[in-house]
Structure formats: structure tokens, C-alpha cells
N, C-alpha and C positions, 0 to 999 in steps of 0.2 A: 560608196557613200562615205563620204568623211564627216565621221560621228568624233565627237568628243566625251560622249556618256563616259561614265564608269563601266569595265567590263566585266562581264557576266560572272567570273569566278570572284574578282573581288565585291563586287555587289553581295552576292549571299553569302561572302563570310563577314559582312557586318555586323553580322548577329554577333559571332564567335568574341569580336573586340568591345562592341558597343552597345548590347542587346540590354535594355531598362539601366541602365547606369548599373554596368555589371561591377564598375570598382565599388560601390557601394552594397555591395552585398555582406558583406562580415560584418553589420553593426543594424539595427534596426530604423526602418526610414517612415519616421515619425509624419514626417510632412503625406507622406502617400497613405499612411493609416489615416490619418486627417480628411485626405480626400475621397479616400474608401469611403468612411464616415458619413461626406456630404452625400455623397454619392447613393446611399441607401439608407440616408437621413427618413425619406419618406417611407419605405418599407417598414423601419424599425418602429416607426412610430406610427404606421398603422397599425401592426402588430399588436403595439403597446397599448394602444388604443381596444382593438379588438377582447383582449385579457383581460383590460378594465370592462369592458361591458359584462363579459363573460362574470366577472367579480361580484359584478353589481347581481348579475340576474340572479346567479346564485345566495347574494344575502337575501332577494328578494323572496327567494323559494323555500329556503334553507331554516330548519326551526329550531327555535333559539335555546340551547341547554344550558342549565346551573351544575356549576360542580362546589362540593363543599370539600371542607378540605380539614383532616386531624392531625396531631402529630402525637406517634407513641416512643418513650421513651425506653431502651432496654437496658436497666439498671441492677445489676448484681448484690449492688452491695444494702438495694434492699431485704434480702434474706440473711444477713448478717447475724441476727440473732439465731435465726432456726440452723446456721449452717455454722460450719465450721469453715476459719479464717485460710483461704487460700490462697498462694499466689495469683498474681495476674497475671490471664491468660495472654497468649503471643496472640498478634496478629493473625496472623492465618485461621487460629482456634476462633477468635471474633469476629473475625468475615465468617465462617461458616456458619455460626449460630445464627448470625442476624442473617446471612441468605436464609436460613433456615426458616427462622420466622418471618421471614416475607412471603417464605411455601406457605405455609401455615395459613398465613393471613387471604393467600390470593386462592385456598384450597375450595373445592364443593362444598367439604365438609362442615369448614366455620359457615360460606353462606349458605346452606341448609341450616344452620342456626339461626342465624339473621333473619330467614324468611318467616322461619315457625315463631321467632322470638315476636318479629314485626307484624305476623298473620298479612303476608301480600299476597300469599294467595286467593284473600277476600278482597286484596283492592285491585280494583277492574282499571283503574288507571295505569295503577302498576304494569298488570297482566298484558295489556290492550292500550299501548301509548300510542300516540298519536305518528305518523310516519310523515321522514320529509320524500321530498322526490328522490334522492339519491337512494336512500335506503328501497322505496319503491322499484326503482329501476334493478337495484340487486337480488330483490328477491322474485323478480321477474324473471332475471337470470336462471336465479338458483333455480325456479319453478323450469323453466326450461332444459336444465341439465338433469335436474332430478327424472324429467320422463323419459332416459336414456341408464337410469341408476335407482338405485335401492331410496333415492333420496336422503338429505341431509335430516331428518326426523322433524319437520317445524312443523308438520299435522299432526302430531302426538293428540292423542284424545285425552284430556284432559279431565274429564269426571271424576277421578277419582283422587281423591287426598295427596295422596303419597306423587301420582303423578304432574297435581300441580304445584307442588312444593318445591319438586325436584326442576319442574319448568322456571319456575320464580328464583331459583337456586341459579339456573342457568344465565337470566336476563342481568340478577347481582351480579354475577361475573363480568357482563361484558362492560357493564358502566363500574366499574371497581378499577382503579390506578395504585400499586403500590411501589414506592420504591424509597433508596439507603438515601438521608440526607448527607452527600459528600460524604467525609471519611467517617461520620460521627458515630455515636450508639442511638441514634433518632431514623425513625421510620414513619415517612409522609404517606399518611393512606387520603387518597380524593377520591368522593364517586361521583359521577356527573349524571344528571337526571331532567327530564322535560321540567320537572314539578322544580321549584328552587325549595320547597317546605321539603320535599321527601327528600330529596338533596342531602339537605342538613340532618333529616331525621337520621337517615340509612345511615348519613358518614359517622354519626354518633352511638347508633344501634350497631355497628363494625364493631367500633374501637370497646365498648362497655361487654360486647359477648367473647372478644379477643382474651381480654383481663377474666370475665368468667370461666371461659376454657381454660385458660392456662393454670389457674386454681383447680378445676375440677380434674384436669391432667396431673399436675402434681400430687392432690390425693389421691387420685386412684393407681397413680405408680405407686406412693407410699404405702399404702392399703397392700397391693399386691405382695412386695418386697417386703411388708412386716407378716403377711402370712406366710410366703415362702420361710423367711428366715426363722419364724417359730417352729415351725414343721424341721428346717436342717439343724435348728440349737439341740433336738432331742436326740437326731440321728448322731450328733455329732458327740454329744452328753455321754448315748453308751457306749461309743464307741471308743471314746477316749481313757472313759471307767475300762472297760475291756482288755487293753491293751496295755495301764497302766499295773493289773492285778496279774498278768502274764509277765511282765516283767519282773515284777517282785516272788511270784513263784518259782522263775527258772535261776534266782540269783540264790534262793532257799535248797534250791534241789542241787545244785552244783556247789554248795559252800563258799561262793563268791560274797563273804561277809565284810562291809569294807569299816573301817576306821578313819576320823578325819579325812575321809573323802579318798581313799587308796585300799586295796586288797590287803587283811595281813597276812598271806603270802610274799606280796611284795613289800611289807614294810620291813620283813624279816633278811630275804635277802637283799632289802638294802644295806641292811643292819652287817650281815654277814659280810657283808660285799666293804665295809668299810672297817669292820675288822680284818679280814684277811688284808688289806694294803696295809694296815698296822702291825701285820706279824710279820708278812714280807721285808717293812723298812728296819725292824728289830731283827731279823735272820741276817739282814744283808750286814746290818753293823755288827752282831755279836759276829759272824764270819771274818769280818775286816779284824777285829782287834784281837782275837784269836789265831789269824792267820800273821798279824805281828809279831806277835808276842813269842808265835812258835819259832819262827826266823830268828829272834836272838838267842834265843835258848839253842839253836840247832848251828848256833853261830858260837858258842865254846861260853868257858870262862873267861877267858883272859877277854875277850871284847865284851864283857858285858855292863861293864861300869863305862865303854864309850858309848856305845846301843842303848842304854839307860839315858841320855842325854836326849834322845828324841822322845823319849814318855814323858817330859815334865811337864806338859798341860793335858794328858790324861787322868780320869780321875780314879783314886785307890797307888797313886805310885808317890806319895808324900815320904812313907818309910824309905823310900828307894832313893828319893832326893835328899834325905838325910844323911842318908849311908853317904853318897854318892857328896856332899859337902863337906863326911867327917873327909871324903877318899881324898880330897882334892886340897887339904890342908894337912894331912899329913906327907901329901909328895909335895907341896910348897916347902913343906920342915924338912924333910928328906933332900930335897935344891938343893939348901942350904948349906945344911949341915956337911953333904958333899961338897959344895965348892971349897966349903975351909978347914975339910980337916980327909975330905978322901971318903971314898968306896968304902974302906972297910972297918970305918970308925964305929967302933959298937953302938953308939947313938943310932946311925945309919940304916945300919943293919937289921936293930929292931924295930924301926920305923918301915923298913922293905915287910918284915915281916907280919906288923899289922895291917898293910893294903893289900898283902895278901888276902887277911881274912877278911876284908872288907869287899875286897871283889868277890868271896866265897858266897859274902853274906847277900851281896846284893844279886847274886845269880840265883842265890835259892829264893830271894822276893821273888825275883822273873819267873822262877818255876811255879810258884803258888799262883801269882798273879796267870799264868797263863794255863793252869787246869781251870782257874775260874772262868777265864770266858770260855773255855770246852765248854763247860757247863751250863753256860748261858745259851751258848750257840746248839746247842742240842736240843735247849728245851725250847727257843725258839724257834727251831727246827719242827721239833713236835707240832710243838700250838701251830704251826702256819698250816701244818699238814691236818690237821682236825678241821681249823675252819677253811681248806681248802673241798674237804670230804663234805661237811655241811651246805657249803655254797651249792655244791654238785645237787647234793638233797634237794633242798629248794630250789633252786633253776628247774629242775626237773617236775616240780610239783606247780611250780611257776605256769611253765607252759601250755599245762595240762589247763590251767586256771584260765589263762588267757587265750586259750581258744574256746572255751566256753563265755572267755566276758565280751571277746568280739559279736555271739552269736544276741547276749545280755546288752551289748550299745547299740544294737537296730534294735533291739524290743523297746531298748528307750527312748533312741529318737522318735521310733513308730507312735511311741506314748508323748511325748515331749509336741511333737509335730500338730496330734491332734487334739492338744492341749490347749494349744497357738492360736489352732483354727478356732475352735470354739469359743477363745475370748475374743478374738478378733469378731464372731458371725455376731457372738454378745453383743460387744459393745456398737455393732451397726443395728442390732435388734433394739436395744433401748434410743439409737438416735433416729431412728425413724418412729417408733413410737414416740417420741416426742413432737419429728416434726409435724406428725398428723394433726397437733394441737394451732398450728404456726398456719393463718389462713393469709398466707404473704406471698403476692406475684414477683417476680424481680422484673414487672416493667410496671411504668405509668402514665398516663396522659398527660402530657406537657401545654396540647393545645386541643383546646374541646370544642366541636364544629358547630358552626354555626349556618342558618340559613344567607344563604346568599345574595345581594344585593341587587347583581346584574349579570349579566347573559355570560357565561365563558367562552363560546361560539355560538354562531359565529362570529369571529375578531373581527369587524368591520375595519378597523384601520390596517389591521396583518392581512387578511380577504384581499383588500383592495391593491395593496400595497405588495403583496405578492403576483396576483393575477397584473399588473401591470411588469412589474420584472418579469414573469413569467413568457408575458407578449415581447416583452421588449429582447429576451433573449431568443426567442422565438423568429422573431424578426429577423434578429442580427443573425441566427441562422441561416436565414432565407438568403439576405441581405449576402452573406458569407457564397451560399451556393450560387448565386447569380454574376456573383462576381468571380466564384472557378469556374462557372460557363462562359465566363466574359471572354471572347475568342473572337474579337471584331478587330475591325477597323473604328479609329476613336478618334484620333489623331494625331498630326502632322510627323511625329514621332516614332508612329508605328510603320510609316510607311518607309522612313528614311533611316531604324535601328533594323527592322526584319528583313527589309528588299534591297537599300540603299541606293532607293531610286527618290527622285525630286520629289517633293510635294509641292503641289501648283495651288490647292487652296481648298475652300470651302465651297459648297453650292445650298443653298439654305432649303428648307423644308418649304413648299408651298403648298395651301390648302389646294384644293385641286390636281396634285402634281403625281397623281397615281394613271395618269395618259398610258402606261405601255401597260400597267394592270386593265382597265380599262380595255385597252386596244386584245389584250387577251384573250378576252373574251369573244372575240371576232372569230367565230372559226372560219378555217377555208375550208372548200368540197373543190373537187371536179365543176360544181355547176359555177356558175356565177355568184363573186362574193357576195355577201349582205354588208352595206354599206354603214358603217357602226356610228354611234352622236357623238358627234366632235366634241373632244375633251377641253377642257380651259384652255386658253393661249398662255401656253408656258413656254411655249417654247420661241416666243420673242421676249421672255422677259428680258435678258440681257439688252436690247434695244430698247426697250420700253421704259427700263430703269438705269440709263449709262453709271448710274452711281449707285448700283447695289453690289452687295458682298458677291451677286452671282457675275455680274460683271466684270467686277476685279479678276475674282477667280481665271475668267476668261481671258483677261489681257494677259494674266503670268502667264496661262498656258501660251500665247501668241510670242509671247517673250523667248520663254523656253527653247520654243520651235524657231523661233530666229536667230537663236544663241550659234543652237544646235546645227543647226543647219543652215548657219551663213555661208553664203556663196551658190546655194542655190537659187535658179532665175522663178523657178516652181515648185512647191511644194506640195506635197501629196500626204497629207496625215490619214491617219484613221484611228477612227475614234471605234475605242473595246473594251468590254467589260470582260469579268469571269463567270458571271450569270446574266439569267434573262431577270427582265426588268428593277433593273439597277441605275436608268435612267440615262444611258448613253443618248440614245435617240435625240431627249432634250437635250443634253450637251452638245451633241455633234451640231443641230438645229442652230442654238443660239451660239454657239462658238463662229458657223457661217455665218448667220447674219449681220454680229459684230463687225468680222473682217469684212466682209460688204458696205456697211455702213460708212466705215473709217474710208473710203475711197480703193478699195483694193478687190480687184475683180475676183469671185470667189466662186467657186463650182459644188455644191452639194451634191454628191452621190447617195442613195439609198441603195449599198449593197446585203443589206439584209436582206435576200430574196426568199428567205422559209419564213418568215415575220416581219413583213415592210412594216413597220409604227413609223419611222419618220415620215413616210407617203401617208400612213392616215392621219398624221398629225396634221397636216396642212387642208383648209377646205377646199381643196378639187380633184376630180374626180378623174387623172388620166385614164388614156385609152393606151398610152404606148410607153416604156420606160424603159428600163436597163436589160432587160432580159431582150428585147427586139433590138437594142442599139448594138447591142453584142452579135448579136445573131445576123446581123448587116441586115436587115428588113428595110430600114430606111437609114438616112442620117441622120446623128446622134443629135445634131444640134436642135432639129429638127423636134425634137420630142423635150426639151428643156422645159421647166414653167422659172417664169422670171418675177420675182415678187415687184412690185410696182414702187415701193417705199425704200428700200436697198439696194433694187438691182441685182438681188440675187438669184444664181441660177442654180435651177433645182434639177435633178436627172431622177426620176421619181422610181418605184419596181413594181410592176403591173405584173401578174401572175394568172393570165386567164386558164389557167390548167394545171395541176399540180405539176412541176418541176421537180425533178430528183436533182439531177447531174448538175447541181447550185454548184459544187467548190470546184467543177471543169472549167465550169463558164468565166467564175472567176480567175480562172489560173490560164484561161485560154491567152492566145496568141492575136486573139480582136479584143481582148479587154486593156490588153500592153497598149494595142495598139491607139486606142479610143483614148490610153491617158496619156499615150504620149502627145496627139492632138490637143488633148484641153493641155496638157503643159503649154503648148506653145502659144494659147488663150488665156488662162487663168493664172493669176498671182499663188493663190492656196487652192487648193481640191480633194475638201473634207468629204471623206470615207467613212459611213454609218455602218459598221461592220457586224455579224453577226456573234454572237456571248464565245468564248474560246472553249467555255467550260464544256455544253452539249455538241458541238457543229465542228467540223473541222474547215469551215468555209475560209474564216479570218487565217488561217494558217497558208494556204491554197492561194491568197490574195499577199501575203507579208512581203514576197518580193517585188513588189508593184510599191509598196510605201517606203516614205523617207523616215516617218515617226510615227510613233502610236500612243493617241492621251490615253491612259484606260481610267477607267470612272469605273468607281466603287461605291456601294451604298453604305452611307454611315452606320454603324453598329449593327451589321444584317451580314455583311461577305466574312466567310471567316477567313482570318489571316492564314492558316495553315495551306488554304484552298489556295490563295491569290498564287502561297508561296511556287508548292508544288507545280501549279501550271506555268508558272513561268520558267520554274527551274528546266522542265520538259521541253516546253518551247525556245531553243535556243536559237530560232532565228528571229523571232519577236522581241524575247529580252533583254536585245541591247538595241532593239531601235523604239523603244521604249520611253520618253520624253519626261512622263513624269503622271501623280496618279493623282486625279481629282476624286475628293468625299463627297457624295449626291446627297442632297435629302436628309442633312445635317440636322439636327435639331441644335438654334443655337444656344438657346437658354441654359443647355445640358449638359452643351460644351464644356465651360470654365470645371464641373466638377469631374472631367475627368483629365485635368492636367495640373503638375506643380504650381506651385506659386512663382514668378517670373517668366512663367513661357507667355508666348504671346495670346494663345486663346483665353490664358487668366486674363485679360485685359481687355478682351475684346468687347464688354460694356463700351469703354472709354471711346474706342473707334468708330461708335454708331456715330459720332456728328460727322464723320468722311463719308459716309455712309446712307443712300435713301433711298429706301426699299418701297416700291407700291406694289398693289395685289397686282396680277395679271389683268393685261384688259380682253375685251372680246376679239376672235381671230379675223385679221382680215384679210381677205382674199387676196388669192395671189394669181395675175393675171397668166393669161398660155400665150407665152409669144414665143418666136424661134430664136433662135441664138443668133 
């Protein structure tokens, strides 16, 4: 066969290059959410619909509660006078408190106040409100798990006082709302109530026992802490007497008597301590000018008037500087009187022999002068050694002292310490005694509640307004899942991205057009068929209507197969689907009668021999068909029925007894035979084949055809299915033509394709276009070929 199709391997990798506008994948495709959109338009908005009723039933059932609403202030620096002025707390310290006092507020304990303050446990309103259905429905619940459990306590017997105080305490809780207004020190208490009076009353009976507590709390802390600390001022009082009279006794008993705030022990050897560096710096200098003085002396006469020249800024050497200036003016006269008259001038000579004596004289100053500082240096010698002796005295009596005063400075801090304590426990004893006097909360009410005007739920417009989002997202859910089931054939696109096979057209929905459902129902036996009610005549629509969409469909497919198969004299198609009733039967049907019609001799086979629906689509009743023509029983021509209005000839499958060995008959060596006969009769010789999916018959017969329409049902065959059997059938799917969509709905069409394809348009093409209902079947006479 010289086919020109596309072949098999590159057919199914169409997917791989062209599957949904695969280059449009890396950006969002707005236009296809769009038509998702239309597409489960009505879902969504039955949905939404649905959640509005739902909305509505519920304000209808739903009973209307008041909330009233306070605001408490928590303000510190109202206790300013009773307190003392302290920084402002950090952050973290002010979120705690005010959580704090949110505890406080949402605690049992304040509404145990509330209830005895408000006596609700004599209002039977309060006690005994009125229930909507939803609350009903939950404690129907609860009643049902409780008979599996110790139960949630809501039959408490109530007679008694304390017991329904504590119940009333409980109902306060669950209609009480507290919480922080944003970052502020303001705290929004609401409580929400059937009654809008007791609403108001309660939110204001809250806030007025809040401020009573928290007074009644701060006396009774103060109260507590001023009798605690009278009770520690005494303990503390003798303690501190105690401990300061031990001290003063052990400071009596060791002699540790101090002066200006020091031991006199220690003031003495300080005392000593700075005369001995005084007698030390006088020993070191009487040593120095004594140990000079002895050096010139042990240095002769004759140097002693030059060695005298380095004592004239010590003091006592004034005689010596005199001598020592007579000395130094008679050797000037002495120069002299030698240079002009000689050595041994009697002048001279007695001038030599007064500096004699003047060195004599000034040696024995040196002598005097230097037993004096012996003298000095001796007795500073002494003195240093006295008060070096004394120092030792005292240091020694010293130490003795100071390890008694170290034992004397813990007696005193001991005393000192609980000295501290006691003024410090004082001056917190008189500041709480005072503030007992100070009846000041550090919070206030900012906003005092009031009864409330109108309902707080339920919100009719949030009710409403929610239950339709509600639907409507709810929808769009659906709406969502129906469209990840969406795993059909849709259109012209799916068949030529997934398969990359033709698409020949559309075949429209007709009322009546469920003939092979219908025919279904027909069972066969062994016995003799029952003869089932002829279904609508659909299967000349294409005649009946040469100008409907099912017609068109028709001619491409006729197109296709002449394309494809030009150059042959006969054609042999067969028409196949992938399931049963998918509507082959009427396509194969009208696709012959068309070709009949237009002048071109045309042979109808019914080889579905396990389900003939094309032989009961037509009204009559063979006695002989394809299973005898095969079988050589008679001539094939012989058993033909020829419609009277086309001329078409029909080869009908008469089945008087269940057949097994269908896909032999078909594949036999008299079926070849029988088509090659009608070839050399008929132009086209359209083959009603059995579904591919159950039957292996159409496989069994494949090499007998030239081409195969297969007919799909619109939104019913999934694509995965189509894919896979054809992938498997690889002598079918290249002689494969192209794939008609049966049973189209068109209206529904345009929402499942972009905007420019052609089914978006296909409004426009209905004036090419005119479709009538089916008409009634008309007989199709029994003549011979």
C-alpha cells in the first residue's frame, strides 16, 4: 500500500516537540486559565450559589447575640503619690504585666466575683439561654461521646449554692473576650450575651469588680508585708543590739582602744616609725662629715690649708676660712717679696714662717672640728639604735593587737550589716504602712459599656459574604479536580499534539443518538435473537442533512482517504473505534451512504460479528449475512440489502448461534477472497469493525484494509487509552487516516479551546451550516447485487 501518513515513530514523538505549546511553558498562559475559567464557570457558581443558601439558612436558624464592649486602662503612674518614683519599665517587664492582667481578667476567680456580685445564679435567663441549632447539634455530640466517657460535667446538679455559682462562673467565661489593644497599656474586655441589657450589665459588672480586686489585692499584700515586717523589725532590733554590745566588749577585753578613728598602738608606731627615718638620715650625715673631716686630718699638716678649701660651704668652718685668707695673703706678700729681692730676704723668711703657723692653726681647727662630728655621729648613732629597739617594742605589741582587731572587724560588720538591715526592713515598714492608707488602683476605665444597639452575630453581610466565597472557592476546587480528571478527547488539537494523526472533524450530539447504547441492551443467547425497537434514524443523518457539521465531517474523512490513497481503483476503509459504543457504527452508516449518494458505488460491511449494531440499526430483518458469505453457503451478492434512496449495498451479520472463531473468519482466506470480488464492484467498501480495545477481531482483519477512520467519543475516550493501543498496534497505526470526535457537544466546544483556533469561531460558521433533527428510518429494500 503506498500510504503517505506520517510514520509511526515520528507520529508519537509529537508529543515530545509539540505537546500543549510546550515552548510556552516557562511563563504563565493566562489565556488557557481564562478558559479553564469558562470552562467551570458553571460549577463555580453553583457552588457559590449553594454557600449562599447555606448562609442564608443559617442566619435564619442562628440566634442573634449582643456583645458589649469596655476598655481598661493600665496606668502606673496613678499610684504616684502612695509610691515611690521609679524608672520606666522596659518593654518585656510591660508585656508581662499587662499579659498578666489579662490572666487575671479571663481567670474563674474574678468571674466567681461577677456572678455573686451580679446574683446570676437567680437569673434563670442567665442560667437556662435559649440554644441555636448549632450549639444543639454539639451538645448532642458531646451527649453521645460522653456515653463512651466519664462525660464533660454539663449535668452537674445544681441545688446547691456554691455549685451554681461556680456553674454561672463557668457560662461568664465562655461569653468573656479579653484582649491588648495593639502595643498600647489599654485592655478591650467584650462579653457577648443573648440579652443586649445583660450584655452591657456583665461588661460593666467585669470592669467595676476588676478595679475592686485589684484594691482589695493590694491591701491585703500590704496588710500581709506590714505584719511580716513588724514581726522581722523586732527580730532584727535585737539582733543588731546583740551583736553591736559583743563588739564593744571584745574591743574592752583586748585593749583595742582607738583614738581619731586608729589603735594607739598603731599611732605610736607610726610615731616611732617616722622618728627612726629621722635618726637614720642624721647618722648617715653625722657619718659623712666625720668620715671627711677624718681624711684630712689623716692627710698630714702640710695639706691641710689645700683640704680646707673644700669645707667653705660647711657650716662651723668660718674660723678656718679666715685663717685660710690670713694664709693666702701672706704667700701673695711672700711672691713678692721673693721675686724682688730672693729666697732669703729676711722679709721672706718671716713671712715663710707665719704660714707656717697658720697651717698649724688651721690643722688644729680640723682637729676640733672633726672630734665634733665623732660626737655627733655617736650620739646619732645611739638615738637611731633606741628608737630602732622601741620600734621592735611596738611592732610586736602591734601584731598581737591586730590579730585581735581582725577578729573585732567581723564583730563589726556583723553589727554594721544588721544595722543596714533593720533600717532598710524600717523604712519599708513605715512605707507600707502608709500605703495602706492610699486606696488607689493603677488602672482605670477609659470606656464604660454600654447596652448595645444591634446584633453582633450573626454578621448578615460577613454570613452571607463569606458562605458565598466559601462556595465559590469550593467550586473552584471542584472545578480544579475535574479538570485534573480532564483526560479526554476535546479537540482537534489533542488528537494531532498526542497522536499526530489528522483530524477529520466533528460529529454533533443528537438527541436520540445513543442507538449502540440502546442496541446493548439486546442480549444474544444460543436461541433465537429478540428483536430490539429501532432507535432514531441517525444513521442517515449525513443524507438527510448534506449541509450539517456531521456531513462536512464526512466529506474530509472521504477527502482524507482519497488523498491518501490515490491511485487506488477500490477502496477498502474501516471504520474503529477504541471502546464499545463510541458511535462507529453511525459513522461507518452515514459515511456509506454519503459515498452512495454522490454517485459512487459503495459496499457496507457489518463485520462486528460479536455486536452487529450496524445490522440493527437498519429496519430489516436478514436471514443470511457475512458470517454465511464467508462460510461459501451461498453467494455473497446474493444476501446484500440495497437501500432504495442511495443505492447502497448493505452486507448485514446474521449470528443464528453464538460464534466464537469471529477474528478466523475474519482473517480467513474467503474473507480476502469476497473483498477482492467487491473490489472489482464497488468504488469504497466501508468495514463496521469491531472496538480494538476488548476484541482482537479489527486486528485479524487490518490486512484486508487500505485505511482506518477511528471515531472517538468527545470527552468520554481517554487519551492515554487511544494512545497506548495504537502504540501496540503497529499494523493499524499507520494505515490509520485520521480520528473523528462523535457525539460532540457544540455549545461546549468553544470553552475548551484558545481564542483563534477554529472551534472558537465556530458560532460564526453555523450560516454554512444546517442541521435538522433526524427523520424516521426508512426501509431499505432486499434485492441481489
Amino acid at each position: 500500500m503506498h500510504q503517505v501518513n506520517i510514520p509511526l515513530s515520528s507520529r508519537m514523538n509529537a508529543k515530545t516537540t509539540s505537546e500543549y505549546d510546550q515552548a510556552d511553558e516557562n511563563f504563565i498562559d493566562l489565556e488557557r486559565l481564562f478558559t479553564i475559567a469558562k470552562r467551570q464557570a458553571r460549577v463555580v457558581i453553583a457552588a457559590a450559589l449553594v454557600g449562599l443558601l447555606l448562609g442564608v439558612f443559617y442566619i435564619v436558624l442562628a440566634k442573634p447575640s449582643y456583645t458589649a464592649a469596655t476598655s481598661i486602662l493600665l496606668d502606673d503612674t496613678l499610684g504616684k503619690f502612695a509610691d515611690d518614683v521609679s524608672p520606666a519599665p522596659s518593654n518585656m517587664q510591660s508585656d508581662t504585666t499587662i499579659l498578666s492582667q489579662i490572666a487575671i481578667l479571663r481567670s474563674a476567680e474574678l468571674a466567681t466575683k461577677v456572678a455573686i456580685k451580679e446574683k446570676l445564679d437567680e437569673n434563670v435567663f442567665f442560667m437556662n439561654p435559649p440554644r441555636s441549632l448549632v450549639f444543639r447539634l454539639k451538645s448532642a455530640v458531646r451527649a453521645v461521646v460522653g456515653l463512651f466517657g466519664m462525660g464533660d460535667g454539663s449535668n452537674i446538679e445544681l441545688e446547691e449554692k456554691a455549685a451554681r455559682i461556680g456553674y454561672a462562673a463557668s457560662l461568664l467565661q465562655e461569653g468573656l473576650y479579653v484582649e491588648r489593644q495593639g502595643r498600647s497599656f489599654v485592655i478591650d474586655l467584650t462579653y457577648t450575651s443573648g440579652d443586649a441589657a445583660l450584655a452591657g450589665k456583665l461588661a460593666k459588672a467585669y470592669a467595676d469588680v476588676y478595679l475592686s480586686d485589684q484594691l482589695d489585692a493590694n491591701y491585703d499584700a500590704t496588710e500581709r508585708a506590714t505584719i511580716w515586717l513588724q514581726t522581722r523589725l523586732t527580730d532584727l532590733q535585737e539582733s543588731s543590739q546583740t551583736a553591736a554590745l559583743e563588739a564593744e566588749r571584745f574591743r574592752a577585753a583586748n585593749g583595742l582602744t582607738s583614738a581619731k578613728g586608729a589603735l594607739v598602738s598603731e599611732q605610736q608606731l607610726s610615731d616611732l616609725n617616722s622618728q627612726l627615718i629621722l635618726a637614720q638620715a642624721d647618722t648617715a650625715r653625722s657619718r659623712a662629715l666625720f668620715s671627711q673631716f677624718k681624711s684630712i686630718i689623716d692627710s698630714g699638716p702640710e695639706k691641710a690649708v689645700t683640704n680646707a678649701s673644700v669645707l667653705s660651704e660647711q657650716s662651723g668652718t668660718s674660723v678656718i676660712e679666715t685663717l685660710r685668707s690670713r694664709y693666702l695673703s701672706v704667700s701673695k706678700r711672700e711672691q713678692e717679696i721673693v721675686s724682688h729681692f730672693g729666697q732669703n730676704h729676711a722679709q721672706a723668711v718671716t713671712l715663710r714662717t707665719e704660714k707656717r703657723d697658720i697651717e698649724n692653726q688651721i690643722f688644729q681647727e680640723l682637729k676640733q672640728l672633726t672630734e665634733s662630728y665623732r660626737n655627733q655621729f655617736e650620739v646619732a648613732q645611739s638615738r637611731e639604735t633606741s628608737l630602732r629597739e622601741g620600734l621592735g617594742k611596738v611592732t610586736g605589741e602591734t601584731s598581737v593587737a591586730n590579730e585581735a582587731l581582725v577578729h573585732l572587724k567581723e564583730l563589726e560588720q556583723n553589727s554594721e550589716a544588721l544595722s543596714n538591715l533593720y533600717r532598710t526592713y524600717l523604712t519599708r515598714f513605715q512605707e507600707a504602712s502608709q500605703q495602706q492608707s492610699f486606696p488607689i488602683a493603677k488602672a482605670r476605665i477609659i470606656s464604660i459599656a454600654t447596652m448595645p444597639s444591634a446584633p453582633s452575630s450573626p454578621n448578615r453581610t460577613m454570613v452571607l459574604a463569606l458562605s458565598f466565597i466559601l462556595g465559590g472557592l469550593t467550586g473552584t476546587g471542584i472545578g480544579a479536580l475535574r479538570e485534573f480528571r480532564e483526560r479526554f478527547f476535546r479537540v482537534g488539537d489533542d488528537v494531532r499534539s498526542l497522536l499526530g494523526l489528522k483530524f477529520l472533524g466533528y460529529v454533533p450530539s443528537f438527541d436520540g443518538a445513543s442507538e449502540e447504547k440502546k442496541v446493548a441492551r439486546w442480549e444474544l443467547s444460543s436461541a433465537t435473537p429478540v428483536a430490539p425497537t429501532p432507535p432514531a434514524n441517525v444513521t442517515r443523518v449525513a443524507v438527510e442533512n448534506p449541509s450539517s457539521v456531521f456531513a462536512e465531517t464526512l466529506r474530509n474523512a472521504k477527502i482524507a482517504a482519497d488523498v491518501v490513497l490515490q491511485g487506488h481503483k477500490s477502496k477498502v476503509l474501516g471504520v474503529i473505534s477504541v471502546l464499545p459504543h463510541e458511535g462507529k457504527s453511525t459513522v461507518a452508516a452515514n459515511l456509506a451512504l454519503q459515498l452512495s449518494a454522490k454517485g459512487a458505488s459503495t459496499l457496507l460491511i457489518d463485520a462486528d460479528l460479536r455486536n452487529p449494531g450496524l445490522t440493527r440499526s437498519f429496519s430489516f430483518t436478514p436471514q443470511r449475512g457475512l458470517v454465511q458469505a464467508v462460510l461459501g453457503d451461498q453467494p455473497w451478492q446474493s444476501m446484500l440489502k440495497i437501500d432504495k434512496r442511495t443505492k447502497l449495498a448493505i452486507l448485514p451479520a446474521v449470528l443464528h448461534k453464538h460464534f466464537q472463531y469471529t477474528s478466523e473468519l475474519l482473517s480467513s482466506e474467503a474473507m480476502e477472497k469476497l473483498l477482492n470480488e467487491a473490489r472489482n464492484a464497488y468504488e469504497y467498501i466501508i468495514v463496521d469493525l469491531p472496538p480494538l480495545g476488548p476484541v482482537v477481531d479489527a486486528k485479524a482483519f487490518a490486512p484486508f484494509v487500505d485505511g482506518f477512520v477511528m471515531v472517538a467519543h468527545w470527552g468520554s475516550t481517554p487519551r492515554a487509552l487511544v494512545k497506548s493501543v495504537l502504540q501496540s498496534e503497529t499494523h493499524i497505526f499507520p494505515k490509520v487516516l485520521g480520528i473523528i470526535l462523535n457525539r460532540t457537544d457544540m455549545k461546549e466546544l468553544s470553552k475548551y479551546t484558545s481564542f483563534g483556533s477554529s472551534e472558537h469561531f465556530m458560532e460564526r460558521y453555523s450560516s454554512y451550516y444546517l442541521d435538522q433533527a433526524p427523520s424516521k428510518p426508512k426501509p431499505v429494500s432486499h434485492e441481489g447485487a
